[in-house]
Backbone bond lengths (Angstrom), bond angles and torsions (degrees), N, CA, C in turn:
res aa  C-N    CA-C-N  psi(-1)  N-CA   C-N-CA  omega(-1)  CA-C   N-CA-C  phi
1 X - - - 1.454 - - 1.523 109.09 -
2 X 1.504 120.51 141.99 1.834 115.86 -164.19 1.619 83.41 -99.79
3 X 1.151 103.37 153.29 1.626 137.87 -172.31 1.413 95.72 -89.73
4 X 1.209 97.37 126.44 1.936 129.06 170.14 1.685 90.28 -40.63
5 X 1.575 108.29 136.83 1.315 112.28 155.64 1.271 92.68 -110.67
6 X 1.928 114.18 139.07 1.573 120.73 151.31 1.627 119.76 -96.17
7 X 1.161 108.73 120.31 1.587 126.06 -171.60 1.739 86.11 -72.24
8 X 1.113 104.05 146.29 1.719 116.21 178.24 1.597 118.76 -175.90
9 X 1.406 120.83 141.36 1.223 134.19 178.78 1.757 98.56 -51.91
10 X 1.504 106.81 159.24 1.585 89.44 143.78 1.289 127.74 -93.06
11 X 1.387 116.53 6.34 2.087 118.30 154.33 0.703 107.50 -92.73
12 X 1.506 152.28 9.31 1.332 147.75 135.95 1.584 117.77 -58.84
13 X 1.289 110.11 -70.17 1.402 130.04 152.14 1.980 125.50 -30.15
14 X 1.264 104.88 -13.02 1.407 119.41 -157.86 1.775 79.35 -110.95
15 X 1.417 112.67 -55.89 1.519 107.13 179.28 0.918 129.78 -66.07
16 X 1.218 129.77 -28.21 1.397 132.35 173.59 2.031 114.79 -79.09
17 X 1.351 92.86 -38.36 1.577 76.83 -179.78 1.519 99.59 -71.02
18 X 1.436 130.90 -12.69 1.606 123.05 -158.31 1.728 86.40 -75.71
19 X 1.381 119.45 -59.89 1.315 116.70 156.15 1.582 148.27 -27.22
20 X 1.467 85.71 -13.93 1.620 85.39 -176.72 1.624 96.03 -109.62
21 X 0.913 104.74 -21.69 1.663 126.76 173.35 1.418 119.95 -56.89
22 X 1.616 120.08 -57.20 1.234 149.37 140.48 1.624 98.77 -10.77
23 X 1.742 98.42 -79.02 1.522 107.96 -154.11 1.571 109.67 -74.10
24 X 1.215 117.83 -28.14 2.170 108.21 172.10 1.508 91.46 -80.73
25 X 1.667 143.69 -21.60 1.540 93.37 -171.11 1.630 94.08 -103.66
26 X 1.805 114.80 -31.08 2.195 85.56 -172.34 1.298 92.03 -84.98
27 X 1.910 112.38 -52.73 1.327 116.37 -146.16 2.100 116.27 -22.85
28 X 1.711 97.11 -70.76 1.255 122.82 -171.93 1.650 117.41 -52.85
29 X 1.917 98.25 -35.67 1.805 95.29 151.17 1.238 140.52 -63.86
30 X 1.580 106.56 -29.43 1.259 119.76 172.70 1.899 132.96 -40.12
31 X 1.843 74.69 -71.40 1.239 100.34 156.01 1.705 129.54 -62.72
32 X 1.342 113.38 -27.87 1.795 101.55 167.80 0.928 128.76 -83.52
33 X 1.239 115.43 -0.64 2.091 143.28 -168.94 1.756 95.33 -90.22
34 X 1.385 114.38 -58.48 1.658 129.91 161.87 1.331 109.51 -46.34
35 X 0.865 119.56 -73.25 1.860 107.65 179.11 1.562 115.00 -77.64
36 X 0.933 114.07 1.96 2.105 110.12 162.32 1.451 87.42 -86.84
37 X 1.488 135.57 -61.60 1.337 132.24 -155.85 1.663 114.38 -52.47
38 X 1.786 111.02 -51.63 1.049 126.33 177.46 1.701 102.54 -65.20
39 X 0.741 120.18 -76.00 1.848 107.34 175.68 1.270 123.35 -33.67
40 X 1.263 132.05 -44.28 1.144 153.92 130.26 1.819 101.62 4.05
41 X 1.947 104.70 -97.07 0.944 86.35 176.48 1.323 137.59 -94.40
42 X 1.645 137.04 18.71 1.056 137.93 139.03 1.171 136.64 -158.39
43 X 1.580 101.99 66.88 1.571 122.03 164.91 1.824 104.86 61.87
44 X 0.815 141.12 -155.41 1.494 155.69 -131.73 1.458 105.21 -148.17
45 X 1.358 125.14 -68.83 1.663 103.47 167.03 1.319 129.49 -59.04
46 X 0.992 109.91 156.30 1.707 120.13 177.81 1.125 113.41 45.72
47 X 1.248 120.80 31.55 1.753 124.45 -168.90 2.034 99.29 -101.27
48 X 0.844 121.73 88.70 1.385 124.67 176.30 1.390 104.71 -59.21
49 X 1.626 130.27 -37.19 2.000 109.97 162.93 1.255 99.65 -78.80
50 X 1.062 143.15 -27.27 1.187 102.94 -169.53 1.730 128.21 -105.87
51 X 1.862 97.52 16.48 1.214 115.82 147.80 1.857 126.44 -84.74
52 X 1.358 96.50 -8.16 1.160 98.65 175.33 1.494 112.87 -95.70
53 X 1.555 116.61 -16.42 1.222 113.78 -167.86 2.111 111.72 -80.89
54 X 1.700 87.97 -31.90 1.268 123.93 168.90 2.031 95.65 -47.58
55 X 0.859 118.14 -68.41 1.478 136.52 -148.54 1.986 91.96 -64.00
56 X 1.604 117.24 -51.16 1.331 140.20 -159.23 2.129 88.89 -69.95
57 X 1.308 100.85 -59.93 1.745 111.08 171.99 1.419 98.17 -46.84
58 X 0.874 142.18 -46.47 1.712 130.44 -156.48 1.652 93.00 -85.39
59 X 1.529 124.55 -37.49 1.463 121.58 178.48 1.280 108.12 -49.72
60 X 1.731 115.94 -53.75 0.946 124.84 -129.88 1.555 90.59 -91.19
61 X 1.073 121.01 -31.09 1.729 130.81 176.64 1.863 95.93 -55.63
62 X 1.210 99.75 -82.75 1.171 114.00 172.39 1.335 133.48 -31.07
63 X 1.593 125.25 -24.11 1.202 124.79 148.60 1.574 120.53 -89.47
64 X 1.091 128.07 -4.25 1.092 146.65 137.41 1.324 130.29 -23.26
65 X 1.723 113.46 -84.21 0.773 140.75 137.73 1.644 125.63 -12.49
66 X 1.233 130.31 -54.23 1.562 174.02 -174.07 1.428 85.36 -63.54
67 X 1.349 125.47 -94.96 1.254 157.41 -154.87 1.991 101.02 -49.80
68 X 1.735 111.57 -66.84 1.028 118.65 163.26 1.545 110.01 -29.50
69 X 0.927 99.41 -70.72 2.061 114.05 -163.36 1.603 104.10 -45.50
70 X 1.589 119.12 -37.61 1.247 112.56 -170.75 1.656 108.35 -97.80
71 X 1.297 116.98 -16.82 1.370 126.05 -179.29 1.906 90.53 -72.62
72 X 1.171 105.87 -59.21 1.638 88.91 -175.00 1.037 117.27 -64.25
73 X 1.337 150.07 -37.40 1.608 145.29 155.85 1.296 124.42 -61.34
74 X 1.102 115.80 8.68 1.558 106.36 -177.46 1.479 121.32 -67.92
75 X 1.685 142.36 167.60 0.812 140.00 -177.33 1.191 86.89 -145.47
76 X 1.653 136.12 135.48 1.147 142.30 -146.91 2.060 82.04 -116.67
77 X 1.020 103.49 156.39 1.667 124.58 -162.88 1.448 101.95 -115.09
78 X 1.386 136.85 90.03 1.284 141.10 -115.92 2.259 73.17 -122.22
79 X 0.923 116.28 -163.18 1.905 132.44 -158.78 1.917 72.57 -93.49
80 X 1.514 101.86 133.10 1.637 101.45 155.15 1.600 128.08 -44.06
81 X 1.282 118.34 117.13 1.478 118.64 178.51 2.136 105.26 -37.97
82 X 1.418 87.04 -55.78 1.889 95.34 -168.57 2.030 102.91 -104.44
83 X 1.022 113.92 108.19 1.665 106.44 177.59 1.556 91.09 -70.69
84 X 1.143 126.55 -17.31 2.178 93.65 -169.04 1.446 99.05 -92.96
85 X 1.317 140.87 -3.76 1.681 130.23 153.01 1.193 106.32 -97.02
86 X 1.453 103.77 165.63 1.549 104.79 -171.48 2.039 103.53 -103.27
87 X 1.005 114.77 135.19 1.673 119.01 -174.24 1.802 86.56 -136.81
88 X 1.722 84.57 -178.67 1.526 104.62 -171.04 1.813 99.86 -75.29
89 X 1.689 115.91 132.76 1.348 129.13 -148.35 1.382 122.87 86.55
90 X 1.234 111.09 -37.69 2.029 107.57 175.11 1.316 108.84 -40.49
91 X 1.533 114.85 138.48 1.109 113.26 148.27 1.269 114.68 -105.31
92 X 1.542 136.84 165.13 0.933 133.50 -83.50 1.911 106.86 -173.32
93 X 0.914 120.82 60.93 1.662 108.51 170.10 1.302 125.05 -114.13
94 X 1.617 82.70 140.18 1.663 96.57 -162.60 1.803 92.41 -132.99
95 X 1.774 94.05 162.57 1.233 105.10 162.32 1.464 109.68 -136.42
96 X 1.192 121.95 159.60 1.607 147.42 -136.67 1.713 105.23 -103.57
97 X 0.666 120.57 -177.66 1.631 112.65 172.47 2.054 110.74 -105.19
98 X 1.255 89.45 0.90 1.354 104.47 165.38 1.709 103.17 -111.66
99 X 0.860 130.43 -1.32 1.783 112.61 136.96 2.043 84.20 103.64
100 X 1.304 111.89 13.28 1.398 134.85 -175.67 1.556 90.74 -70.24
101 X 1.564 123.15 132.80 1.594 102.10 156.40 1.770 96.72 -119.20
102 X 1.647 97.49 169.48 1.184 111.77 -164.18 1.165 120.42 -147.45
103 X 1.321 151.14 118.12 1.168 147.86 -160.14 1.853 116.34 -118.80
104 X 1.380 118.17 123.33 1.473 120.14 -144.13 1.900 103.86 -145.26
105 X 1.234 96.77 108.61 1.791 76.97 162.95 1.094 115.26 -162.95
106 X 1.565 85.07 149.20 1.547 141.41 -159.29 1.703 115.20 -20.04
107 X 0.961 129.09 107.09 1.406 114.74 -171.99 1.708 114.05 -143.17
108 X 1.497 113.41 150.99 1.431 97.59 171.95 1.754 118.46 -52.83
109 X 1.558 107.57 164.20 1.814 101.07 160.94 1.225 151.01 -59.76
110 X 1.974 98.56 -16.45 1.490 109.38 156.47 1.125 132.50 -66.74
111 X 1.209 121.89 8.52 1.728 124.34 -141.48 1.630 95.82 -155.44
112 X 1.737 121.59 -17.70 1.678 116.47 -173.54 1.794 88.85 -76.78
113 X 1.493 84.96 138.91 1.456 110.57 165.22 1.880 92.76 -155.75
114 X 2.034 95.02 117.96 1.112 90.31 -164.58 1.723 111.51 -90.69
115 X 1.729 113.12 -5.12 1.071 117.46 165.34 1.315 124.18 -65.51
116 X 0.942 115.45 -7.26 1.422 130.24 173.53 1.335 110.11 -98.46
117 X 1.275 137.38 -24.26 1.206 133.29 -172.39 1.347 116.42 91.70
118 X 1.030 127.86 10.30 1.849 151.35 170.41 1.517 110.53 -83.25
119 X 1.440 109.30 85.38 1.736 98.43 176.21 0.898 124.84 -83.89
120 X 1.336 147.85 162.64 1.702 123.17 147.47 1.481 128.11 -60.38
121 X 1.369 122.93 175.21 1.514 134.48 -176.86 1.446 84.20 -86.61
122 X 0.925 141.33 -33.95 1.624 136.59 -146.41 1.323 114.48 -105.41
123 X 1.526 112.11 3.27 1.241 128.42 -165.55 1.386 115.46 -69.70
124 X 1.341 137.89 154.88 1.826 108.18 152.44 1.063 125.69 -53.12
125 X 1.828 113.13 -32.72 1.856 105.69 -179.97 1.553 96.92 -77.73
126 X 1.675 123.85 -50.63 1.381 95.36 -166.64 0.920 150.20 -77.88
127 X 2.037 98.24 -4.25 1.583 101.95 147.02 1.012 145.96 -62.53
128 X 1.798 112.41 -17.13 1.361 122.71 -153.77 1.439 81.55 -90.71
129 X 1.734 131.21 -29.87 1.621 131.08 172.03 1.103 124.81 -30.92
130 X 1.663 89.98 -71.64 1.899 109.39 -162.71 1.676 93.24 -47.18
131 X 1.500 88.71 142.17 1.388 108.21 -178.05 1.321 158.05 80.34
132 X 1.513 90.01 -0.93 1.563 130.36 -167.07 1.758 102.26 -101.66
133 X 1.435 91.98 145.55 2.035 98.67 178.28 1.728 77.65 -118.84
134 X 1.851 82.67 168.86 0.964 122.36 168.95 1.659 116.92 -42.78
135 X 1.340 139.66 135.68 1.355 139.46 -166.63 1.589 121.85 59.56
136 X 1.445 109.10 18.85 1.463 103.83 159.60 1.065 131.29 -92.81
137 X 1.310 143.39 163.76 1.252 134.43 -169.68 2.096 97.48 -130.75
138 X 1.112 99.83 138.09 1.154 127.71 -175.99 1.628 111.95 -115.01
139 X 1.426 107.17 155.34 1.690 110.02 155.85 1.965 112.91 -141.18
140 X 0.957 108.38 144.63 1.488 94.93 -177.93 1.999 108.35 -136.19
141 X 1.091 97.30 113.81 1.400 109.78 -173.85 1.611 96.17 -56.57
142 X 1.101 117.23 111.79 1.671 130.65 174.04 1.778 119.75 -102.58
143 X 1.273 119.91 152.05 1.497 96.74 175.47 1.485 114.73 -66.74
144 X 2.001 125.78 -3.47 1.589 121.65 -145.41 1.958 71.39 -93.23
145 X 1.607 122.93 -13.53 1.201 115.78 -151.49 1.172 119.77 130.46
146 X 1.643 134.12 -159.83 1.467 130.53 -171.25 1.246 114.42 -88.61
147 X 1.179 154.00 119.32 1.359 123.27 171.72 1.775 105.75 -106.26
148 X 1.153 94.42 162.27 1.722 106.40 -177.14 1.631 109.46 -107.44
149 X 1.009 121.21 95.29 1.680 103.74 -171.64 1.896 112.43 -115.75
150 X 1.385 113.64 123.88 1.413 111.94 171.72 1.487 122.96 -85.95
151 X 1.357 134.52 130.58 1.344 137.52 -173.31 1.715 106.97 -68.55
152 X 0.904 131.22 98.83 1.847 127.96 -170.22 1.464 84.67 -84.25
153 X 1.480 127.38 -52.75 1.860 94.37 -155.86 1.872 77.70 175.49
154 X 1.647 101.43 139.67 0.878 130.20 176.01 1.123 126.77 -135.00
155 X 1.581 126.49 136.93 1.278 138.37 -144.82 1.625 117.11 -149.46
């Protein structure tokens, strides 16, 4: 079976290893300082911290874990070959069928943060994107409902 590629900025890529970085030198102390303390003061059964500290270690592995997997597959998301379609890196303005505009770009799924305005490629909108110029009009069946979206200008 071929291994997931994650499409990613290299400031995407810059955050996540800073994160993974973070988590082997405090994170994993953090957490072993918490479960010596909780054992400490009451042993391993019935210890509610130090089932919780237990619970925080398995996150913390586990995003770990997470982090590795996409740092080694990554494929870094280089300047769009064409700025007048939209590809992975475009940014992205659109307006809404409420006359809303919105500015969005294009990014792998490791890296969408939609408060930021970072969607994914894999998205319903950023699929319904890829490939689209400026003055097209789109619709993308969403669970909120239909949306109607016009391409204003891509960059």
């Amino acid at each position: 079976m071929a291994q997931r590629e994650f499409f990613i900025t290299r400031e995407g890529l810059a955050k996540l290893q800073a994160e993974l970085d973070h988590l082997y030198s405090v994170g994993r102390q953090e957490v072993a300082e918490k479960i010596k303390r909780a054992r400490e003061i009451g042993g391993t059964a019935n210890n509610a911290e130090y089932d919780n500290a237990k619970d925080e270690q398995a996150f913390v592995e586990g995003r770990i874990l997470t982090l590795e997997n996409i740092i080694s597959r990554a494929v870094i998301i280089e300047s769009p070959s064409s700025s007048s379609e939209v590809d992975l890196g475009s940014k992205v303005l659109i307006r809404d069928q409420d006359g809303k505009l919105e500015q969005y770009t294009i990014v792998g799924s490791a890296e969408a943060n939609p408060i930021e305005g970072k969607i994914s490629n894999e998205s319903l909108v950023g699929k319904a994107l890829l490939g689209r110029k400026a003055g097209d009009k789109i619709e993308v069946i969403a669970p909120a409902g239909k949306l109607k979206l016009l391409v204003m200008e891509v960059t």
